[in-house]
N, C-alpha and C positions, 0 to 999 in steps of 0.2 A: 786169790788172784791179785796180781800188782798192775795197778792202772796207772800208766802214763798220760797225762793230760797236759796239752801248749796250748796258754791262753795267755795272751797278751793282757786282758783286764783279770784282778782278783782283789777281792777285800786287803786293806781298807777303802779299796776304790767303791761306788757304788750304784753304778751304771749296771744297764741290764745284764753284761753276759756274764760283770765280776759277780753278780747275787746269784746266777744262774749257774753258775760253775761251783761256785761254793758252796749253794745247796744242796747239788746234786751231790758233789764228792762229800759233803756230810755225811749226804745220806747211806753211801758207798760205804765210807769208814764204819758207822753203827752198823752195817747189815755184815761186817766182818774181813771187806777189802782192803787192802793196802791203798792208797794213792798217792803219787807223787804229783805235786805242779810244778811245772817250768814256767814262769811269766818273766816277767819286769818291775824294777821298783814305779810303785804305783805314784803317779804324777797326772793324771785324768780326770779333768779334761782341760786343764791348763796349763800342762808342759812342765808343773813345777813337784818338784821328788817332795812326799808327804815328809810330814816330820816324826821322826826316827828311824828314816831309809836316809842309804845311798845309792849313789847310781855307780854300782860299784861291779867286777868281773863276776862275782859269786856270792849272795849270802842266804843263808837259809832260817827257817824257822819252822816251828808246829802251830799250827790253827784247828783246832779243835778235831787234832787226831792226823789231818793230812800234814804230811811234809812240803814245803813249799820253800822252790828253789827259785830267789832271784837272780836275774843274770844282767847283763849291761846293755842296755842301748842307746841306738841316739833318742832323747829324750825331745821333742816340741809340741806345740800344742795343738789342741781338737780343730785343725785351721790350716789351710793351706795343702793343695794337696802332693805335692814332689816332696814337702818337708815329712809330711807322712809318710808319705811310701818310702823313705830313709829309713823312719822309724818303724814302718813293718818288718825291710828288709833286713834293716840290724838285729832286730829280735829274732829272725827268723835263722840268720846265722849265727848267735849266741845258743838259741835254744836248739840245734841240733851239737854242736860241740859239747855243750853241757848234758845231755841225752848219753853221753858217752861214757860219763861217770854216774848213772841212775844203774846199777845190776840188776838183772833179775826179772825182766817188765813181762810179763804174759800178753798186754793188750795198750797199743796207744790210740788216742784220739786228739783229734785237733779241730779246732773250733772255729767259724768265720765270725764275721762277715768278710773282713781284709782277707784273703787265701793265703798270704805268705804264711801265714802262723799255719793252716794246712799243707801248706809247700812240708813245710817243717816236718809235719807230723808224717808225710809219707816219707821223708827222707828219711826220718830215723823209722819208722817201718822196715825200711829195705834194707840200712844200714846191720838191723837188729835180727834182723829176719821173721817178724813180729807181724800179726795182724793189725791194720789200721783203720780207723774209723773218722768219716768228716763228719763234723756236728755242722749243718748247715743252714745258719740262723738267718742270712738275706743272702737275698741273690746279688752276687758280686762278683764281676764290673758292671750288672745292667744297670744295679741302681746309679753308681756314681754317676755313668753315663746319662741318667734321668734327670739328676737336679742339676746338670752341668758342671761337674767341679772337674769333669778333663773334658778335652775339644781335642779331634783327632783321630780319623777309623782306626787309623795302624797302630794306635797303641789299644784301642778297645779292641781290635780284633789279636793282637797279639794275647794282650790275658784274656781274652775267650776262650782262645788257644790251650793257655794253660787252664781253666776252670774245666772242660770237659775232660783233659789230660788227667786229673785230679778226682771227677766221677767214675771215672772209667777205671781208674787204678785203685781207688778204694771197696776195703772187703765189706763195709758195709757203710751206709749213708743217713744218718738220722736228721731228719727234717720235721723245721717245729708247726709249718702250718699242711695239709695237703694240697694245699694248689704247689706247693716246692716240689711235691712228690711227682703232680704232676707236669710240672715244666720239664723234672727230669726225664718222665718215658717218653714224653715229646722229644727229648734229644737222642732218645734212644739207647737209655741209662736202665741195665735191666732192673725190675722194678723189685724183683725178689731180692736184692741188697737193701732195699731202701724202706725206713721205715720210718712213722710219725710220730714223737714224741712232743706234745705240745707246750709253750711256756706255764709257768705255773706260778705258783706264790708260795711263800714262809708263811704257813695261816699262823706260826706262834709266836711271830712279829706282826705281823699284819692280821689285825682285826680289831671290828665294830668296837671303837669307845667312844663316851662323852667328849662335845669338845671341849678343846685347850682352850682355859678361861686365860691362862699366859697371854699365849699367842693371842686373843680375840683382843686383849684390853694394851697387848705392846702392837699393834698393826690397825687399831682404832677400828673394831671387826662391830661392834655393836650392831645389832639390830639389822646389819647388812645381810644380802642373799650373796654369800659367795660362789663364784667359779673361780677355778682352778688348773693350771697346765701344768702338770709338774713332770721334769725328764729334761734330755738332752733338749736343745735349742739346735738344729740343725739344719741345712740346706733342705732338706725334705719332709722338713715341719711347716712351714711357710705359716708363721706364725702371725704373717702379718697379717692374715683373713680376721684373728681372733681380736686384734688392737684395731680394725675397721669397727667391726661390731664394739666394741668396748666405745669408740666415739660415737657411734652412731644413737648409742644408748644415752650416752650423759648429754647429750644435743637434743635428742627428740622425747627422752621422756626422764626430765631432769630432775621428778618427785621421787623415782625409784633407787632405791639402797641398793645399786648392786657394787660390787667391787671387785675385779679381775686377779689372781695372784700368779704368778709363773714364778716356778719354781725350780733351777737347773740351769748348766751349763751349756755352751757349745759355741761353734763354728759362726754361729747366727746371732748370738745374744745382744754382743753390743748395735748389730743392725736393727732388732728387734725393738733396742730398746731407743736404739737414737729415731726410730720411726713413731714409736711413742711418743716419743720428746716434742719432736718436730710439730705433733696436733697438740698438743696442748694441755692432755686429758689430765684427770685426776683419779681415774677409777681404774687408774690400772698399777698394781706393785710389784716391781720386781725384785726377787730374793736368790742369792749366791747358796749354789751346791751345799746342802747339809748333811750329816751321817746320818745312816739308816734308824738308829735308836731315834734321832729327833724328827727325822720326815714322817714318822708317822703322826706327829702330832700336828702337822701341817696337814697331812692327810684328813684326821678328826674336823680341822674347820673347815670343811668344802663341803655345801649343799647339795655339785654338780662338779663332776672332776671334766672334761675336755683332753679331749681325745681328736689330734688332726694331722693330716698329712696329705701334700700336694696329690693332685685329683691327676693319674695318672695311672696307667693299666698295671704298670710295676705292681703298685701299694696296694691292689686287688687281695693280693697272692698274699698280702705280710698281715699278722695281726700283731698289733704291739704288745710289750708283755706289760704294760702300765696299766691295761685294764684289767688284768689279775689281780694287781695292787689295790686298783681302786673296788674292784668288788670286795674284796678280801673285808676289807673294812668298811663297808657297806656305803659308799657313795655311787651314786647312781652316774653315768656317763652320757657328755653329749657329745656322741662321735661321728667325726668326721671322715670317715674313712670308710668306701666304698669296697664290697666281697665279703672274705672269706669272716671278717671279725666283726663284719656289721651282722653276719646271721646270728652270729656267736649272741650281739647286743638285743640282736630283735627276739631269738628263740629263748635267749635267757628270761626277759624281760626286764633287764637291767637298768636301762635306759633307754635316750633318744638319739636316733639319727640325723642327720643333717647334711646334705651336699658340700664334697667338698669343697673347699676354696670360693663358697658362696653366702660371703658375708649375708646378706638379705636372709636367707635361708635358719643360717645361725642365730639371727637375730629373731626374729618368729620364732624360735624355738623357742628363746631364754625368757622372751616377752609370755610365753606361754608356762613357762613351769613356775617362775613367780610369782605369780597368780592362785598358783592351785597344788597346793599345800600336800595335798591327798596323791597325785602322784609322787613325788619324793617319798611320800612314806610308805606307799605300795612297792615303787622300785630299792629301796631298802631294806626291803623283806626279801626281796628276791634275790638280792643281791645277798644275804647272810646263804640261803639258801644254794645256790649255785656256786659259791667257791668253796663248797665241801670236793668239788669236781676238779676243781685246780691246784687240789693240794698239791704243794714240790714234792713232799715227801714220797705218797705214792706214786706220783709220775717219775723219781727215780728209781724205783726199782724195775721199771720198765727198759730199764738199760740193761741190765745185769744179763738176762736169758739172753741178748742179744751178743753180748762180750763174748758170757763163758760157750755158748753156740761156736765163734771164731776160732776160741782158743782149745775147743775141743776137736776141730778140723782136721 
């Protein structure tokens, strides 16, 4: 079976859907599929083409068995949003032209959160005469329209327009949390197309090791209780609940070692971090996007990885795929993020919860796990424990009966 796949992010980028797409089609290629990508040279999440790409009509390469076809777009960065939707729609019309010289495809998918890159994936469906499939990672336009980054019914309601166009036309619909599954039959999206494959982790990059005595002795880590925010910095992290607490902490209880790290790019970062600036603090550090081989050793020094996103009915629905990571390699999480992923944290026993966008709340937490040694090491056991569940590997092959089902139609 030859799988066509349009995704705007893929390695070396290292954002969630590039690890999640590259996983998966690993995993596709060892279990004996073909797969093709269509993306873009990889430039995310600051607009700037990696070094040894261009931003050029066509070029291709192999990654560990898949073929991966780049094509041209306008290139800007994780910021602004008409500059983006440029950069959706140019990849969107590269990656259907270039679709046209892939032979042979038995089965395409195409991936959100942005829909243009699913615009895409039905177009060459229908072009090819091909079954097609939306990999539907957020809900989008509701979220944009949550953290504010467009103003205006008529263009939210115009891509509403096309998002249910786009359900409704696809032969099948895989969504990573079940509340997705169900916003769908609430729209009336019949539900025998749609099925839930959940985010998962690389457990043979991600897992439990000793910390980085490096990183502890070049970030002056001694003896401190670390937390940690590692991932995009984005309009619907609102990051700044986490930098309240981090002042609140070196102000009222100024004996305690603790020290904040964020770790990633985004849309937010320089807000984040000139709001930092602005109080004063000292216990808080910020560190620029690193490759996957070395975040995990940032990973190893976090006592408590953090986990947050604005307190809004959207983010019920979403669970991040960063706490897969952070289980994987057995840090406990203090998340902020109310539904579907807070049961995931309470039934695991992973970690701790906390309201979101409630500094005070956050802060009682952290005042409480520093203290008592004995939960960290309880929730670290659980954590080795429960991401045997979120292997990527096996959660890819949970695609495959669904494909060859289409293409046996």
């Amino acid at each position: 079976m030859h799988i066509l796949f349009l995704t705007d992010n893929f390695p070396p980028e290292v954002n969630a859907p590039a690890s999640r797409t590259y996983e998966h089609s690993r995993e596709w290629v060892s279990s004996g599929e073909e797969v093709t990508i269509i993306t873009c040279a990889p430039n995310f999440p600051k607009g700037k083409v990696f070094t040894g790409y261009k931003n050029k009509l066509w070029q291709t390469e192999i990654i560990d068995g898949i073929k991966v076809i780049r094509v041209w777009t306008y290139i800007t960065a994780n910021e602004g949003f008409f500059k983006r939707i440029l950069d959706f729609i140019s990849f969107m019309i590269s990656a259907v032209i270039a679709s046209f010289f892939v032979k042979k495809v038995d089965v395409v998918i195409g991936t959100s959160p942005q829909f243009f890159t699913v615009c895409a994936a039905y177009l060459v469906g229908f072009f090819k005469r091909k079954p097609w499939v939306f990999e539907l990672r957020d809900i989008w336009p509701e979220s944009i329209k949550t953290v504010g980054a467009i103003k205006g019914s008529k263009v939210i309601n115009f891509l509403q327009k096309i998002e249910i166009f786009l359900y409704r036309k696809a032969n099948a619909i895989i969504c990573v949390t079940n509340s997705f599954k169900k916003y769908l039959a609430d729209k009336g999206i019949d539900s025998n197309k749609i099925f839930v494959i959940t985010n998962g982790v690389d457990s043979s990059r991600f897992t439990p090791r000793p910390k980085s005595e490096t990183l502890i002795n070049q970030l002056n880590l001694n003896d401190f209780f670390v937390l940690g925010y590692i991932g995009t910095h984005g309009l619907a992290h609102h990051l700044e609940t986490i930098i309240d607490s981090a002042e609140k902490i070196e102000i009222e209880y100024p004996d305690l070692k603790i020290k904040f790290i964020f770790l990633g790019d985004g849309a937010s970062k320089k807000q984040v971090q000139d709001y930092a600036l602005n109080k004063g603090i000292s216990n808080v550090v910020f560190i620029d996007t690193v490759s996957k081989d070395e975040v995990v050793d940032f990973w190893s020094i976090l006592d408590f990885s953090i986990t947050h996103l604005k307190n809004t009915p959207l983010f019920k629905s979403v669970i991040p795929s960063k706490i897969f990571e952070s289980i994987a390699m057995g840090v406990p999480i203090l998340h902020g993020v109310q539904g579907e992923s807070a049961d995931i944290i309470e039934s695991e026993d992973v970690g701790v919860c906390f309201i979101s966008e409630n500094m005070e709340d956050l802060t009682s937490k952290i005042l409480i796990l520093v203290k008592d040694k004995q939960i960290i090491s309880e929730k670290r056991v659980n954590c080795i424990s429960a991401a045997k569940k979120y292997n990527r590997s096996n959660l890819a092959k949970n695609f495959l009966p669904i494909f060859k089902d289409l293409v046996n139609t």
